[in-house]
C-alpha positions as CSV (number, residue, x, y, z in Angstrom):
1,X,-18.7,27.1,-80.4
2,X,-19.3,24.9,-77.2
3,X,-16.7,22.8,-75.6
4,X,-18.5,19.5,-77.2
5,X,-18.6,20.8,-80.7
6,X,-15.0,21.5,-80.5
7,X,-14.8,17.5,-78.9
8,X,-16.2,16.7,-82.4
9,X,-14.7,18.7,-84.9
10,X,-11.2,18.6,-83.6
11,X,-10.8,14.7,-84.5
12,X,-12.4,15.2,-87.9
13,X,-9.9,18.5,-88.5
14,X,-6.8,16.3,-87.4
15,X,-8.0,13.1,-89.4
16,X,-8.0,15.4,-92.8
17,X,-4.6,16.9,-92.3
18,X,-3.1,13.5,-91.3
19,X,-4.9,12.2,-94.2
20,X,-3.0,14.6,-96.0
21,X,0.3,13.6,-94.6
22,X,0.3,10.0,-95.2
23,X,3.4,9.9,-97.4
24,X,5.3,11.2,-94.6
25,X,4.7,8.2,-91.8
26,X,6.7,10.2,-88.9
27,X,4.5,13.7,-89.8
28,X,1.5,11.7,-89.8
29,X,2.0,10.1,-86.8
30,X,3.0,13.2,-84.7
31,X,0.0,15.2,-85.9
32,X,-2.1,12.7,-85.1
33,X,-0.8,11.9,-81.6
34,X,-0.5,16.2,-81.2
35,X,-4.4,16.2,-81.9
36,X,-5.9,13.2,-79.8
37,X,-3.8,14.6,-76.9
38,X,-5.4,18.4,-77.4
39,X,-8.6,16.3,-77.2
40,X,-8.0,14.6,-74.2
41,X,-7.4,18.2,-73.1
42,X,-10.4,19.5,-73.9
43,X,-12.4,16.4,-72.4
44,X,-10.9,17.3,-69.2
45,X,-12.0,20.9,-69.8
46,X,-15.5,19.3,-70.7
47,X,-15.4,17.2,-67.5
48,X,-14.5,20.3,-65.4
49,X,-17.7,22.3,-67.3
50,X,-19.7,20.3,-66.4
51,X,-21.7,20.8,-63.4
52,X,-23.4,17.4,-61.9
53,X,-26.2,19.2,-59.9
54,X,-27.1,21.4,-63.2
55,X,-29.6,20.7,-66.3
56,X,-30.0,17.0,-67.4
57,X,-28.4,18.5,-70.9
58,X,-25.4,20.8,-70.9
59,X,-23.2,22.3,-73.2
60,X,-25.6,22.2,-75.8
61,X,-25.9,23.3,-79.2
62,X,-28.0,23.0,-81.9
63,X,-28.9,24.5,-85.6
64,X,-31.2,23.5,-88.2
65,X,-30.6,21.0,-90.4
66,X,-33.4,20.0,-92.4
67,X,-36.3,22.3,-91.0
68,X,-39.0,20.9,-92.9
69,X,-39.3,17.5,-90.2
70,X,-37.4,19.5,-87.8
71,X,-34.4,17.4,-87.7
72,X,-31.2,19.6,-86.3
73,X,-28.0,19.3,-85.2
74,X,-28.1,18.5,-82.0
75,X,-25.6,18.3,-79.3
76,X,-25.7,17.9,-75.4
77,X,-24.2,15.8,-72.3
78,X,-25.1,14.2,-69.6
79,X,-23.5,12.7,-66.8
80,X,-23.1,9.2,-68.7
81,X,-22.9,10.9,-72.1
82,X,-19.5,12.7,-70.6
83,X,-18.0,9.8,-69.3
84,X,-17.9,8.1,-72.3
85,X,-16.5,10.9,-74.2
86,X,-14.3,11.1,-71.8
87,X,-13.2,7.2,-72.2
88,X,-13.1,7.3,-75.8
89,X,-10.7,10.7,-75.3
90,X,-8.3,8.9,-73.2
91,X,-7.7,5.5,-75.3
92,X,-7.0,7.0,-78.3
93,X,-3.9,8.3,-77.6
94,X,-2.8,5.4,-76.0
95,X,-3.7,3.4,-79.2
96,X,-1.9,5.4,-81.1
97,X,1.2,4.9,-79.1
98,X,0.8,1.6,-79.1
99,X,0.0,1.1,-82.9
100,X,3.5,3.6,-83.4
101,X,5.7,0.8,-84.9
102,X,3.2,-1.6,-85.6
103,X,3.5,-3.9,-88.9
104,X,0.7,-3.2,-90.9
105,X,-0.9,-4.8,-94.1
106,X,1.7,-4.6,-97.4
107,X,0.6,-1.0,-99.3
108,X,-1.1,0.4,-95.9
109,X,0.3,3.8,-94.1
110,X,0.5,4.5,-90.8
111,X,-0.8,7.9,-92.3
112,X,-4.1,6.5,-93.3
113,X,-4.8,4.2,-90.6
114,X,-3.9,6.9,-87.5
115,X,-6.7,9.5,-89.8
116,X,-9.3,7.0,-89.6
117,X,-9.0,6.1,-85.9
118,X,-9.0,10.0,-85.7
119,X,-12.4,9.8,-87.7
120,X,-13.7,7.1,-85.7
121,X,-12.7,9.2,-82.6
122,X,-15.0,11.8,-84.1
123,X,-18.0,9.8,-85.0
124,X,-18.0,8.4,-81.9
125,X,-18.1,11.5,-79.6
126,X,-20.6,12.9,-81.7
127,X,-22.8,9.9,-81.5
128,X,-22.7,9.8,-77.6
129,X,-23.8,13.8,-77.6
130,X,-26.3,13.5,-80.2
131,X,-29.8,14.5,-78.7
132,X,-31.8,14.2,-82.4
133,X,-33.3,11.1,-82.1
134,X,-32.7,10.8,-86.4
135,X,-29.2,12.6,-85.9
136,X,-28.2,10.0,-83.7
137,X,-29.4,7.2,-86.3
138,X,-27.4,9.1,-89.2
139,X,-23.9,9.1,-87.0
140,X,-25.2,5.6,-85.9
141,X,-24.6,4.1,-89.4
142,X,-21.8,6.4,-90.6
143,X,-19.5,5.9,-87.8
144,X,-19.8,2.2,-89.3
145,X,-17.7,3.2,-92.1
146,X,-14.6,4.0,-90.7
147,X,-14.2,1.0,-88.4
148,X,-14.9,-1.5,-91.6
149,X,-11.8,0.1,-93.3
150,X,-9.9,-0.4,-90.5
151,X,-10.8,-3.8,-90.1
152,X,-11.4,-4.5,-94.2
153,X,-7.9,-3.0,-94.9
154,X,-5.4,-3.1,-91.8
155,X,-6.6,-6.1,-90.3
156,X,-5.9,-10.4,-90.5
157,X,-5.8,-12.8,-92.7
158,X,-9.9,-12.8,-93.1
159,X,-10.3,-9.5,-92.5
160,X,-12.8,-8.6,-95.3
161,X,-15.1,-11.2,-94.3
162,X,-15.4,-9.8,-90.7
163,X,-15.2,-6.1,-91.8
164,X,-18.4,-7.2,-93.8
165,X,-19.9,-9.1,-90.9
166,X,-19.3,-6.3,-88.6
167,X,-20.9,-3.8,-90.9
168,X,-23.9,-5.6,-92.2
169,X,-25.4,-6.7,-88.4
170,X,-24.5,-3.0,-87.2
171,X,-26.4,-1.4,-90.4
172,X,-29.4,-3.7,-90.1
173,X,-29.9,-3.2,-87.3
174,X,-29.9,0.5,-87.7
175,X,-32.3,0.1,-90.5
176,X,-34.8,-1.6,-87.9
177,X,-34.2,1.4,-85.2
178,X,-34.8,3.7,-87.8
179,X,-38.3,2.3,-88.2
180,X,-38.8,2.7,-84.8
181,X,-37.3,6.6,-85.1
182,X,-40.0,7.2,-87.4
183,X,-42.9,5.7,-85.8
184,X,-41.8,8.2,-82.7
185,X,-41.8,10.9,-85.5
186,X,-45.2,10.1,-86.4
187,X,-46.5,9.4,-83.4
188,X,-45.6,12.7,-81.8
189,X,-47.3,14.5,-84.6
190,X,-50.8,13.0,-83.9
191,X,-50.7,13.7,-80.2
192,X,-49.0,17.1,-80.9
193,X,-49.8,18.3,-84.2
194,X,-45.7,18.6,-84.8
195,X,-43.8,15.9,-85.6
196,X,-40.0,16.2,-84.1
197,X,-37.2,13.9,-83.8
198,X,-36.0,16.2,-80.6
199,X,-35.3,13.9,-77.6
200,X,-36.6,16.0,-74.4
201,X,-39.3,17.2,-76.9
202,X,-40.2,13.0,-76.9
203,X,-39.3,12.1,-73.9
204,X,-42.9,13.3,-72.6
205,X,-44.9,12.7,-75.8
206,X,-44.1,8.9,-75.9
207,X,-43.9,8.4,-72.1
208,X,-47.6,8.5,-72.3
209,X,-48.2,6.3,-75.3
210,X,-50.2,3.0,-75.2
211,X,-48.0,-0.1,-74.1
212,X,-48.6,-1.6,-77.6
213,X,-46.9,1.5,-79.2
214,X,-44.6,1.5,-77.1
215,X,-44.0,-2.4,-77.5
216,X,-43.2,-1.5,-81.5
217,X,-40.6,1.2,-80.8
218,X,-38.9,-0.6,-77.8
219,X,-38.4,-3.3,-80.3
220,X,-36.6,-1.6,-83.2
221,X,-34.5,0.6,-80.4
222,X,-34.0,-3.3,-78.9
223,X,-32.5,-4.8,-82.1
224,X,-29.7,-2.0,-82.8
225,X,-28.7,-2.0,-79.4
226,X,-28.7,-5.4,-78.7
227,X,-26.5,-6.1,-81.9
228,X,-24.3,-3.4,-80.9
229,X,-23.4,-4.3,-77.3
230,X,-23.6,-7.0,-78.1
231,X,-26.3,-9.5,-76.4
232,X,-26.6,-13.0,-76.7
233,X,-28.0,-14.2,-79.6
234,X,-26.8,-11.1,-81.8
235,X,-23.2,-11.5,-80.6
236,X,-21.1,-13.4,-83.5
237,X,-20.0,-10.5,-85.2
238,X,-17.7,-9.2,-82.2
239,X,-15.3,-12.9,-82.2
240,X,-14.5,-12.3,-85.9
241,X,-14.4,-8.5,-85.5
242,X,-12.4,-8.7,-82.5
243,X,-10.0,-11.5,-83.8
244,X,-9.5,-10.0,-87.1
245,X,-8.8,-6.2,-86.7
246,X,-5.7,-4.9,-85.5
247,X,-4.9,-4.4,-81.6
248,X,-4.9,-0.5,-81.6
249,X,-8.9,-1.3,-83.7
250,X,-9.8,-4.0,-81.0
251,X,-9.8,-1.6,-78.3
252,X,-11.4,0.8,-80.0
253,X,-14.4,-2.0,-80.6
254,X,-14.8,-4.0,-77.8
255,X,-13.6,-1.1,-75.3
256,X,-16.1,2.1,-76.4
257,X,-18.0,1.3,-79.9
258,X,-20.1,-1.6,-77.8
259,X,-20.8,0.8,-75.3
260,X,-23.1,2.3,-77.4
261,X,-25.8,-0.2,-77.5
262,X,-25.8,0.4,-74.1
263,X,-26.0,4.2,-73.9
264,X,-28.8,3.6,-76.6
265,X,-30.4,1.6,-73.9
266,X,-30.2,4.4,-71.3
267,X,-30.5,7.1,-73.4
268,X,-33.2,5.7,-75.9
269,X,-35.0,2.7,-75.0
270,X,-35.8,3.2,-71.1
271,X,-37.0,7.3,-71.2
272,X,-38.7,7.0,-74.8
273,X,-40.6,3.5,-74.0
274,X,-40.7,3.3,-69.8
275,X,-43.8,0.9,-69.9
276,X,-42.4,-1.6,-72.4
277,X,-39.0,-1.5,-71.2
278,X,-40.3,-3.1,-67.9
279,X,-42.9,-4.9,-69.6
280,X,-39.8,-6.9,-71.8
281,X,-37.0,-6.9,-68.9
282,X,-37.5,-10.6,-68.0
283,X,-36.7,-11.4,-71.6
284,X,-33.7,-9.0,-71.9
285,X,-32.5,-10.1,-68.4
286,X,-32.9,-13.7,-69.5
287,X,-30.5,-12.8,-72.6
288,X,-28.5,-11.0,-69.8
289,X,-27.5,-13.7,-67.5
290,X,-27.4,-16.5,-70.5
291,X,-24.8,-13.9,-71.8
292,X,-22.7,-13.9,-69.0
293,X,-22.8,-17.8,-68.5
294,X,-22.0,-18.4,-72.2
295,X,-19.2,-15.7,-72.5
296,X,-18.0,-17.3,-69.2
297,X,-17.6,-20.7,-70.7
298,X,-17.1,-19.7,-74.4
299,X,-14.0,-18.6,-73.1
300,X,-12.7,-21.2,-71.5
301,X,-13.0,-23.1,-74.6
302,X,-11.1,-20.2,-76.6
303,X,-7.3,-21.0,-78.4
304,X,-7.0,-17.4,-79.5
305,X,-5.8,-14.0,-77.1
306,X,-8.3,-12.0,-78.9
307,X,-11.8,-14.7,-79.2
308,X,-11.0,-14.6,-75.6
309,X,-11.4,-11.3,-75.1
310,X,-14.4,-11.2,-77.2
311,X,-16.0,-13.5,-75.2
312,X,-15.1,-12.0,-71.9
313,X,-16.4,-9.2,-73.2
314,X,-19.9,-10.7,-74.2
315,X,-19.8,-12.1,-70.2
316,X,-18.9,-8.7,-69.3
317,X,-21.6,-7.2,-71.2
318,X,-24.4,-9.4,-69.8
319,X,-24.1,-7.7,-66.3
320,X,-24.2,-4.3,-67.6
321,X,-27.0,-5.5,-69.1
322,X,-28.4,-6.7,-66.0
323,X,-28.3,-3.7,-64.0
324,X,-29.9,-1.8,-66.7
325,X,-32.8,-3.5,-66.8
326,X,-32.9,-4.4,-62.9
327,X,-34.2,-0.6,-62.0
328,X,-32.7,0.2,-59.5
329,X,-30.6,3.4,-58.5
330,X,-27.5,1.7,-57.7
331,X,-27.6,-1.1,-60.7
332,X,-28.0,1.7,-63.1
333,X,-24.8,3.8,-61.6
334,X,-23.1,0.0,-61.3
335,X,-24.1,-0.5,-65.4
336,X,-22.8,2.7,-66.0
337,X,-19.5,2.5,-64.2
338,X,-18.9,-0.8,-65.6
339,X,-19.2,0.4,-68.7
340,X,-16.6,3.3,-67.8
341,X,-14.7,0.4,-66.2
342,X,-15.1,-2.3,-68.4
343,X,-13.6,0.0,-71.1
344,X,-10.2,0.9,-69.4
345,X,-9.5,-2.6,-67.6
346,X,-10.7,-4.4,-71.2
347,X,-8.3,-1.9,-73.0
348,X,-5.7,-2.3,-70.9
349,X,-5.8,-6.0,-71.6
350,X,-6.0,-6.3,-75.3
351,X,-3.0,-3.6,-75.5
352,X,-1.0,-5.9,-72.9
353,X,-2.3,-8.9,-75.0
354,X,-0.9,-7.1,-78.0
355,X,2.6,-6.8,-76.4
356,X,2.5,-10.3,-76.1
357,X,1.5,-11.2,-79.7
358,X,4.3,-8.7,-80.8
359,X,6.9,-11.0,-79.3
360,X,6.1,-14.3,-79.6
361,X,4.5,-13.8,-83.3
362,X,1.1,-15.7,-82.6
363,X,-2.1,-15.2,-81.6
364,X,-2.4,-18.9,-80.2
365,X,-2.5,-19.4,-76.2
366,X,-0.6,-22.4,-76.5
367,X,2.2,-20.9,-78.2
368,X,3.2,-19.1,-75.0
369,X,4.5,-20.1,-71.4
370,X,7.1,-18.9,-68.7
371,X,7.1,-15.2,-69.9
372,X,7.5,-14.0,-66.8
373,X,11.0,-15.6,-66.4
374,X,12.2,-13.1,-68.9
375,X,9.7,-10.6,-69.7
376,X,8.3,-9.8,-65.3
377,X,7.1,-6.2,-66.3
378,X,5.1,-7.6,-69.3
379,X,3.7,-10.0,-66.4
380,X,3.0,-8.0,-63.7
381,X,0.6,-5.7,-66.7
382,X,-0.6,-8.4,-67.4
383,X,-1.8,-9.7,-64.1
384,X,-3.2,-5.9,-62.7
385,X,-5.1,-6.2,-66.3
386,X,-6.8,-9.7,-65.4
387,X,-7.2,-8.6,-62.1
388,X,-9.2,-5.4,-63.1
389,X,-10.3,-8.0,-65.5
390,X,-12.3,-10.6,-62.8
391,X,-13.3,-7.5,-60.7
392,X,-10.8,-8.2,-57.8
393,X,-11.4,-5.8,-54.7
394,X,-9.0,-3.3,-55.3
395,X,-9.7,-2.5,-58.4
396,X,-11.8,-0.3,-60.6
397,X,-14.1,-2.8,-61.8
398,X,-15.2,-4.0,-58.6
399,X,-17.5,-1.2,-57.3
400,X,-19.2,-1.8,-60.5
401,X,-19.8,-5.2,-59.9
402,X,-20.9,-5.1,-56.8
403,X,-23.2,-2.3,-57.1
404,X,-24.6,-4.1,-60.1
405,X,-25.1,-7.3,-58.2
406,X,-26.3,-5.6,-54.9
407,X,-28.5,-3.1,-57.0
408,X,-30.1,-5.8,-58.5
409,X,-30.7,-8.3,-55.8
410,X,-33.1,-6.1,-54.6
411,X,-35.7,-6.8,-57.8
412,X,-34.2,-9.2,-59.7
413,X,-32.9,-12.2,-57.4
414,X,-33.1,-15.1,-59.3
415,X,-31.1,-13.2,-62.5
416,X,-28.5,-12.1,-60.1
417,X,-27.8,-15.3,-58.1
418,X,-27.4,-17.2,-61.9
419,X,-25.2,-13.9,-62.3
420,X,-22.8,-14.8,-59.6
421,X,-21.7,-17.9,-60.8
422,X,-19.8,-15.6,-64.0
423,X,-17.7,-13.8,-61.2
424,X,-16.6,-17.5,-60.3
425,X,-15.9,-18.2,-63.5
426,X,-14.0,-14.7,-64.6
427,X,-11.8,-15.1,-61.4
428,X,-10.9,-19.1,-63.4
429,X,-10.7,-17.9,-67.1
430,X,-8.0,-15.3,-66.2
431,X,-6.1,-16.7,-63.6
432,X,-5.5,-20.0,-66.3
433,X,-4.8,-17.8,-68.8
434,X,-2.1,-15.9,-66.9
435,X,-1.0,-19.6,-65.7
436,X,-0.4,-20.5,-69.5
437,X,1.1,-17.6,-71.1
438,X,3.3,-16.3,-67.8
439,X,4.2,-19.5,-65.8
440,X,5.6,-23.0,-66.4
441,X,8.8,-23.6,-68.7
442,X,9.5,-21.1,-71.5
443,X,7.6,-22.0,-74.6
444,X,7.8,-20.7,-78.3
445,X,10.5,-20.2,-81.0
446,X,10.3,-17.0,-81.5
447,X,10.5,-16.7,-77.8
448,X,13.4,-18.7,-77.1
449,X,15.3,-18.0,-80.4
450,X,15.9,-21.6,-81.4
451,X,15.0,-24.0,-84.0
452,X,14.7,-26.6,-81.2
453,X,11.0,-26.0,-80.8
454,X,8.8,-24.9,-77.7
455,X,10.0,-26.0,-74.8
456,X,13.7,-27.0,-75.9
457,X,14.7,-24.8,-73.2
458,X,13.0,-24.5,-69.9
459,X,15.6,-22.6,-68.0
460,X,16.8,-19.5,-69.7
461,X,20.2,-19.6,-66.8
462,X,20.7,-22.6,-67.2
463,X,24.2,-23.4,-68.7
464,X,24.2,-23.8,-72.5
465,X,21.0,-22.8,-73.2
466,X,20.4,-20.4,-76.0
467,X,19.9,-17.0,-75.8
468,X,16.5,-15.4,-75.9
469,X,16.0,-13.1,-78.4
470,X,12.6,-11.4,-76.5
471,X,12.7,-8.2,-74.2
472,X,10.3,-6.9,-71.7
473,X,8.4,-3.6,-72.0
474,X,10.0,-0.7,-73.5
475,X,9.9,3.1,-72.7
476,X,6.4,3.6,-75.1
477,X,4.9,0.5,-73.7
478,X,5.4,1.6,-70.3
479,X,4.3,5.0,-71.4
480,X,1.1,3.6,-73.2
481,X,0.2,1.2,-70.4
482,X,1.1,3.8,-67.1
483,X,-2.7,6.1,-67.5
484,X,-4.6,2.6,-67.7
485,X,-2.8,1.5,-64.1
486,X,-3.2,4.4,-62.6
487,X,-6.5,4.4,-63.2
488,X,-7.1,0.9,-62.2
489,X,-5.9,1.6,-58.8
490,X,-7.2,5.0,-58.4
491,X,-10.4,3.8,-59.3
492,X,-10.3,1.2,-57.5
493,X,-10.1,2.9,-54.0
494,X,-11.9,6.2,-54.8
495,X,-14.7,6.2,-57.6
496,X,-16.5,8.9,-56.1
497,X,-15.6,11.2,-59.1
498,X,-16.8,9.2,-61.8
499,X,-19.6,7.8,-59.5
500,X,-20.7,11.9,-59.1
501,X,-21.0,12.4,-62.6
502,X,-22.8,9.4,-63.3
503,X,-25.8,9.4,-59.9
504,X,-27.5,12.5,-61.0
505,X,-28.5,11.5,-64.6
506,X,-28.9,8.0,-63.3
507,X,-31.7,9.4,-60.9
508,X,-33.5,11.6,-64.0
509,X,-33.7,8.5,-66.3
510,X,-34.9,6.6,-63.0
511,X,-38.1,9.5,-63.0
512,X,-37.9,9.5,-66.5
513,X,-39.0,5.6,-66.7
514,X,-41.4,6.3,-63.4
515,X,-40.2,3.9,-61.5
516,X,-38.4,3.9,-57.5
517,X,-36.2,2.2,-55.6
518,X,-37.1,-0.4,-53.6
519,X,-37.4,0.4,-49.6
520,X,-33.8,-0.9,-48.6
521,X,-32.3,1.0,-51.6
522,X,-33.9,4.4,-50.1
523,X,-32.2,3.5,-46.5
524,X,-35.5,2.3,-44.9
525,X,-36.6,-0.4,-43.1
């Protein structure tokens, strides 16, 4: 058994014996902490396996599944495979320590919901190794299921109605990739005699298909992954998704289960269809930068904690996009580091965002103000989360930004300097949202612990006033929160191992598409 079938089974093993030990909430929750930690473990151990100046694919594995279209199960890495496990690895733990004592639905364990986010855990490593093009469509769809239980069942007040949303956009659009899947499958069997859903067996077959084949198949790859990431106009699922499902369940969607209509893109769209993935990049560049424009000023107009972060998100999501489709060397490593980045400093932010709601009992931005006075460790979080958040020098999202924006200059100028004007914006949207929530006079009754209604006390030393009934961040907060800022910081000032991992798969799908980087990007004149 490799290192990356271990990665997958281990979640599924620890979900079923959690699953098992739902009537006993303290068992449950140990065992399931005890297994996502032995995971991150063996991500590490993954991580340190891997070697960067090896195959395209390693750790590999495969068997038969159903040998008579020579579908198996299929499993291998690459550099931007690996650091996506390795994400998903680290934030589940964390959300499980955050989720701990959290106030779930009437009837609903912490036993159940800490086995699904286990099974979640699973699908979703196995979906980033998959390297069956119709194994990767099967996990595409089922890893659905989980994640609507978790929203459907442990989530808001119109929960069912965004589970629903959430799984219906996500399974039609796996529907339409599936057509495309196929018409790969058949394809490959007139040209070769053999029909396979193998990806390196494809990746040569289809690279030398007509442009109008190619067209066909880009487009049913184009609508999962679009829906998934999600791009403008296929984004309305991830507001309700986001607003509805609990904390721990928002990280898990907007900060890694997005990410995989991106991968798609990498992994899928650009080495099976090169010629009609540049042929169709104005219009997914177009849907790129309106993406980060709209999310930019979505969010502005947003009363909710978590619609905001959905729409920062979508913003986000819009410059990934754009480096993708810029082709160029550094753009693609920028894409891929953002979307490394994009997971902790997003993650870090609904969880801080989470602490929040926890004390002052709403999800409404107006509800809060002057938390700092009496909560200045829940701030300070807070502000290196923004900060990470708007890409501030320093921090782990910037070299992602910048190599995005610089990458893609180079090709794309036009898309880019429209682009800018979100970094203007992301630097506004946080800063007034720290401004509402952390300065000004104390707002909130649950906050201030009086009847006399927000505001009623605007200086908690002030003589007479009432005592506060709120408390900054505890041990397990600060435990939770402590990887994300480290990481933030370390990141921040040296990326060179992530950035390693990522440059040499981002220079095989480069050859892979056919395309090279413009003169200056080589270092010439």
């Amino acid at each position: 058994m490799t290192l990356l079938v271990a990665l997958i089974l281990l979640p599924i093993a620890g979900s079923v014996v959690v699953a098992l030990l739902r009537g006993n909430a303290p068992a449950a929750k140990w065992t399931a902490l005890g297994f996502s930690l032995v995971e991150l473990v063996l991500a590490l151990a993954a991580w340190a396996a891997y070697d960067p100046a090896g195959p395209r694919l390693q750790l590999t594995s495969s068997v038969a599944w159903i040998p008579a279209f020579d579908i198996r199960l299929s499993f291998g890495v690459d550099g931007i495979a690996l650091v996506m496990i390795a994400v998903i690895a680290l934030l589940t733990p964390l959300v499980l320590g955050y989720s701990w004592g959290e106030r779930l639905p009437e009837g609903r364990s912490h036993g159940g919901f800490f086995s699904l986010l286990l099974l979640e855990q699973a699908l979703t490593v196995a979906v980033f190794a998959a390297t069956d093009l119709f194994l990767f469509y099967v996990l595409f769809e089922i890893m659905l299921i989980p994640m609507y239980f978790l929203i459907g069942s442990y989530g808001g007040e119109k929960r069912t109605y965004a589970a629903m949303k959430f799984f219906l956009y996500s399974f039609l659009g796996g529907l339409i990739m599936l057509a495309s899947a196929i018409g790969a499958y058949v394809y490959a069997a007139e040209v070769t005699g053999r029909g396979s859903f193998d990806w390196a067996t494809l990746v040569p077959v289809l690279r030398d298909a007509p442009t109008s084949v190619q067209v066909w198949l880009f487009l049913g790859f184009f609508a999962a992954f679009a829906i998934k990431a999600p791009l403008i106009p296929f984004h309305t699922w991830l507001p309700d998704a986001a607003q509805q499902a609990p904390i721990g369940v928002a990280v898990i969607v907007v900060g890694v289960l997005d990410k995989v209509g991106t991968f798609g893109f990498l992994r899928y769209s650009l080495p099976l269809t090169p010629d009609a993935s540049q042929l169709l990049a104005p219009l997914v560049l177009v849907l790129a930068v309106v993406g980060v424009l709209y999310g930019s000023f979505q969010a502005f107009g947003q009363t909710d904690f978590k619609r905001f972060i959905a729409y920062v998100s979508i913003a986000h999501f819009g410059f990934i996009a754009l480096g993708i489709f810029a082709f160029t060397s550094q753009s693609h490593v920028g894409a891929v580091s953002y979307m490394v980045n994009h997971s902790i400093a997003t993650g870090m932010l609904i969880l801080v965002i989470g602490m929040v709601i926890t004390r002052g009992g709403s999800t409404r931005i107006a509800d809060y103000g002057g938390m700092a006075k009496v909560t200045p460790l829940l701030a300070g979080t807070l502000l290196i989360a923004g900060l990470s958040t708007l890409s501030l020098p320093g921090t782990n999202s910037f070299i992602s930004e910048f190599l995005v924006l610089i990458g893609s200059f180079e090709t794309r100028p036009v898309y880019t300097v429209l682009a800018t004007i979100g970094m203007v914006l992301a630097a506004v949207y946080v800063l007034w949202l720290f401004q509402r929530t952390m300065q000004g006079p104390l707002r909130g009754d649950a906050l201030l612990g009086t009847a006399g209604g927000p505001g009623a006390v605007t200086d908690p030393n002030k003589p007479g006033a009432h005592r506060l009934r709120i408390a900054d961040l505890g041990a397990r907060e600060i435990a939770v929160l402590t990887p994300l800022i480290v990481l933030v910081l370390a990141l921040g000032f040296y990326p060179k191992p992530v950035l390693d991992v990522i440059n040499p798969s981002v220079a095989a799908t480069m050859s892979e598409v056919g395309v090279t980087d413009p003169v200056t990007s080589q270092g010439g004149n």
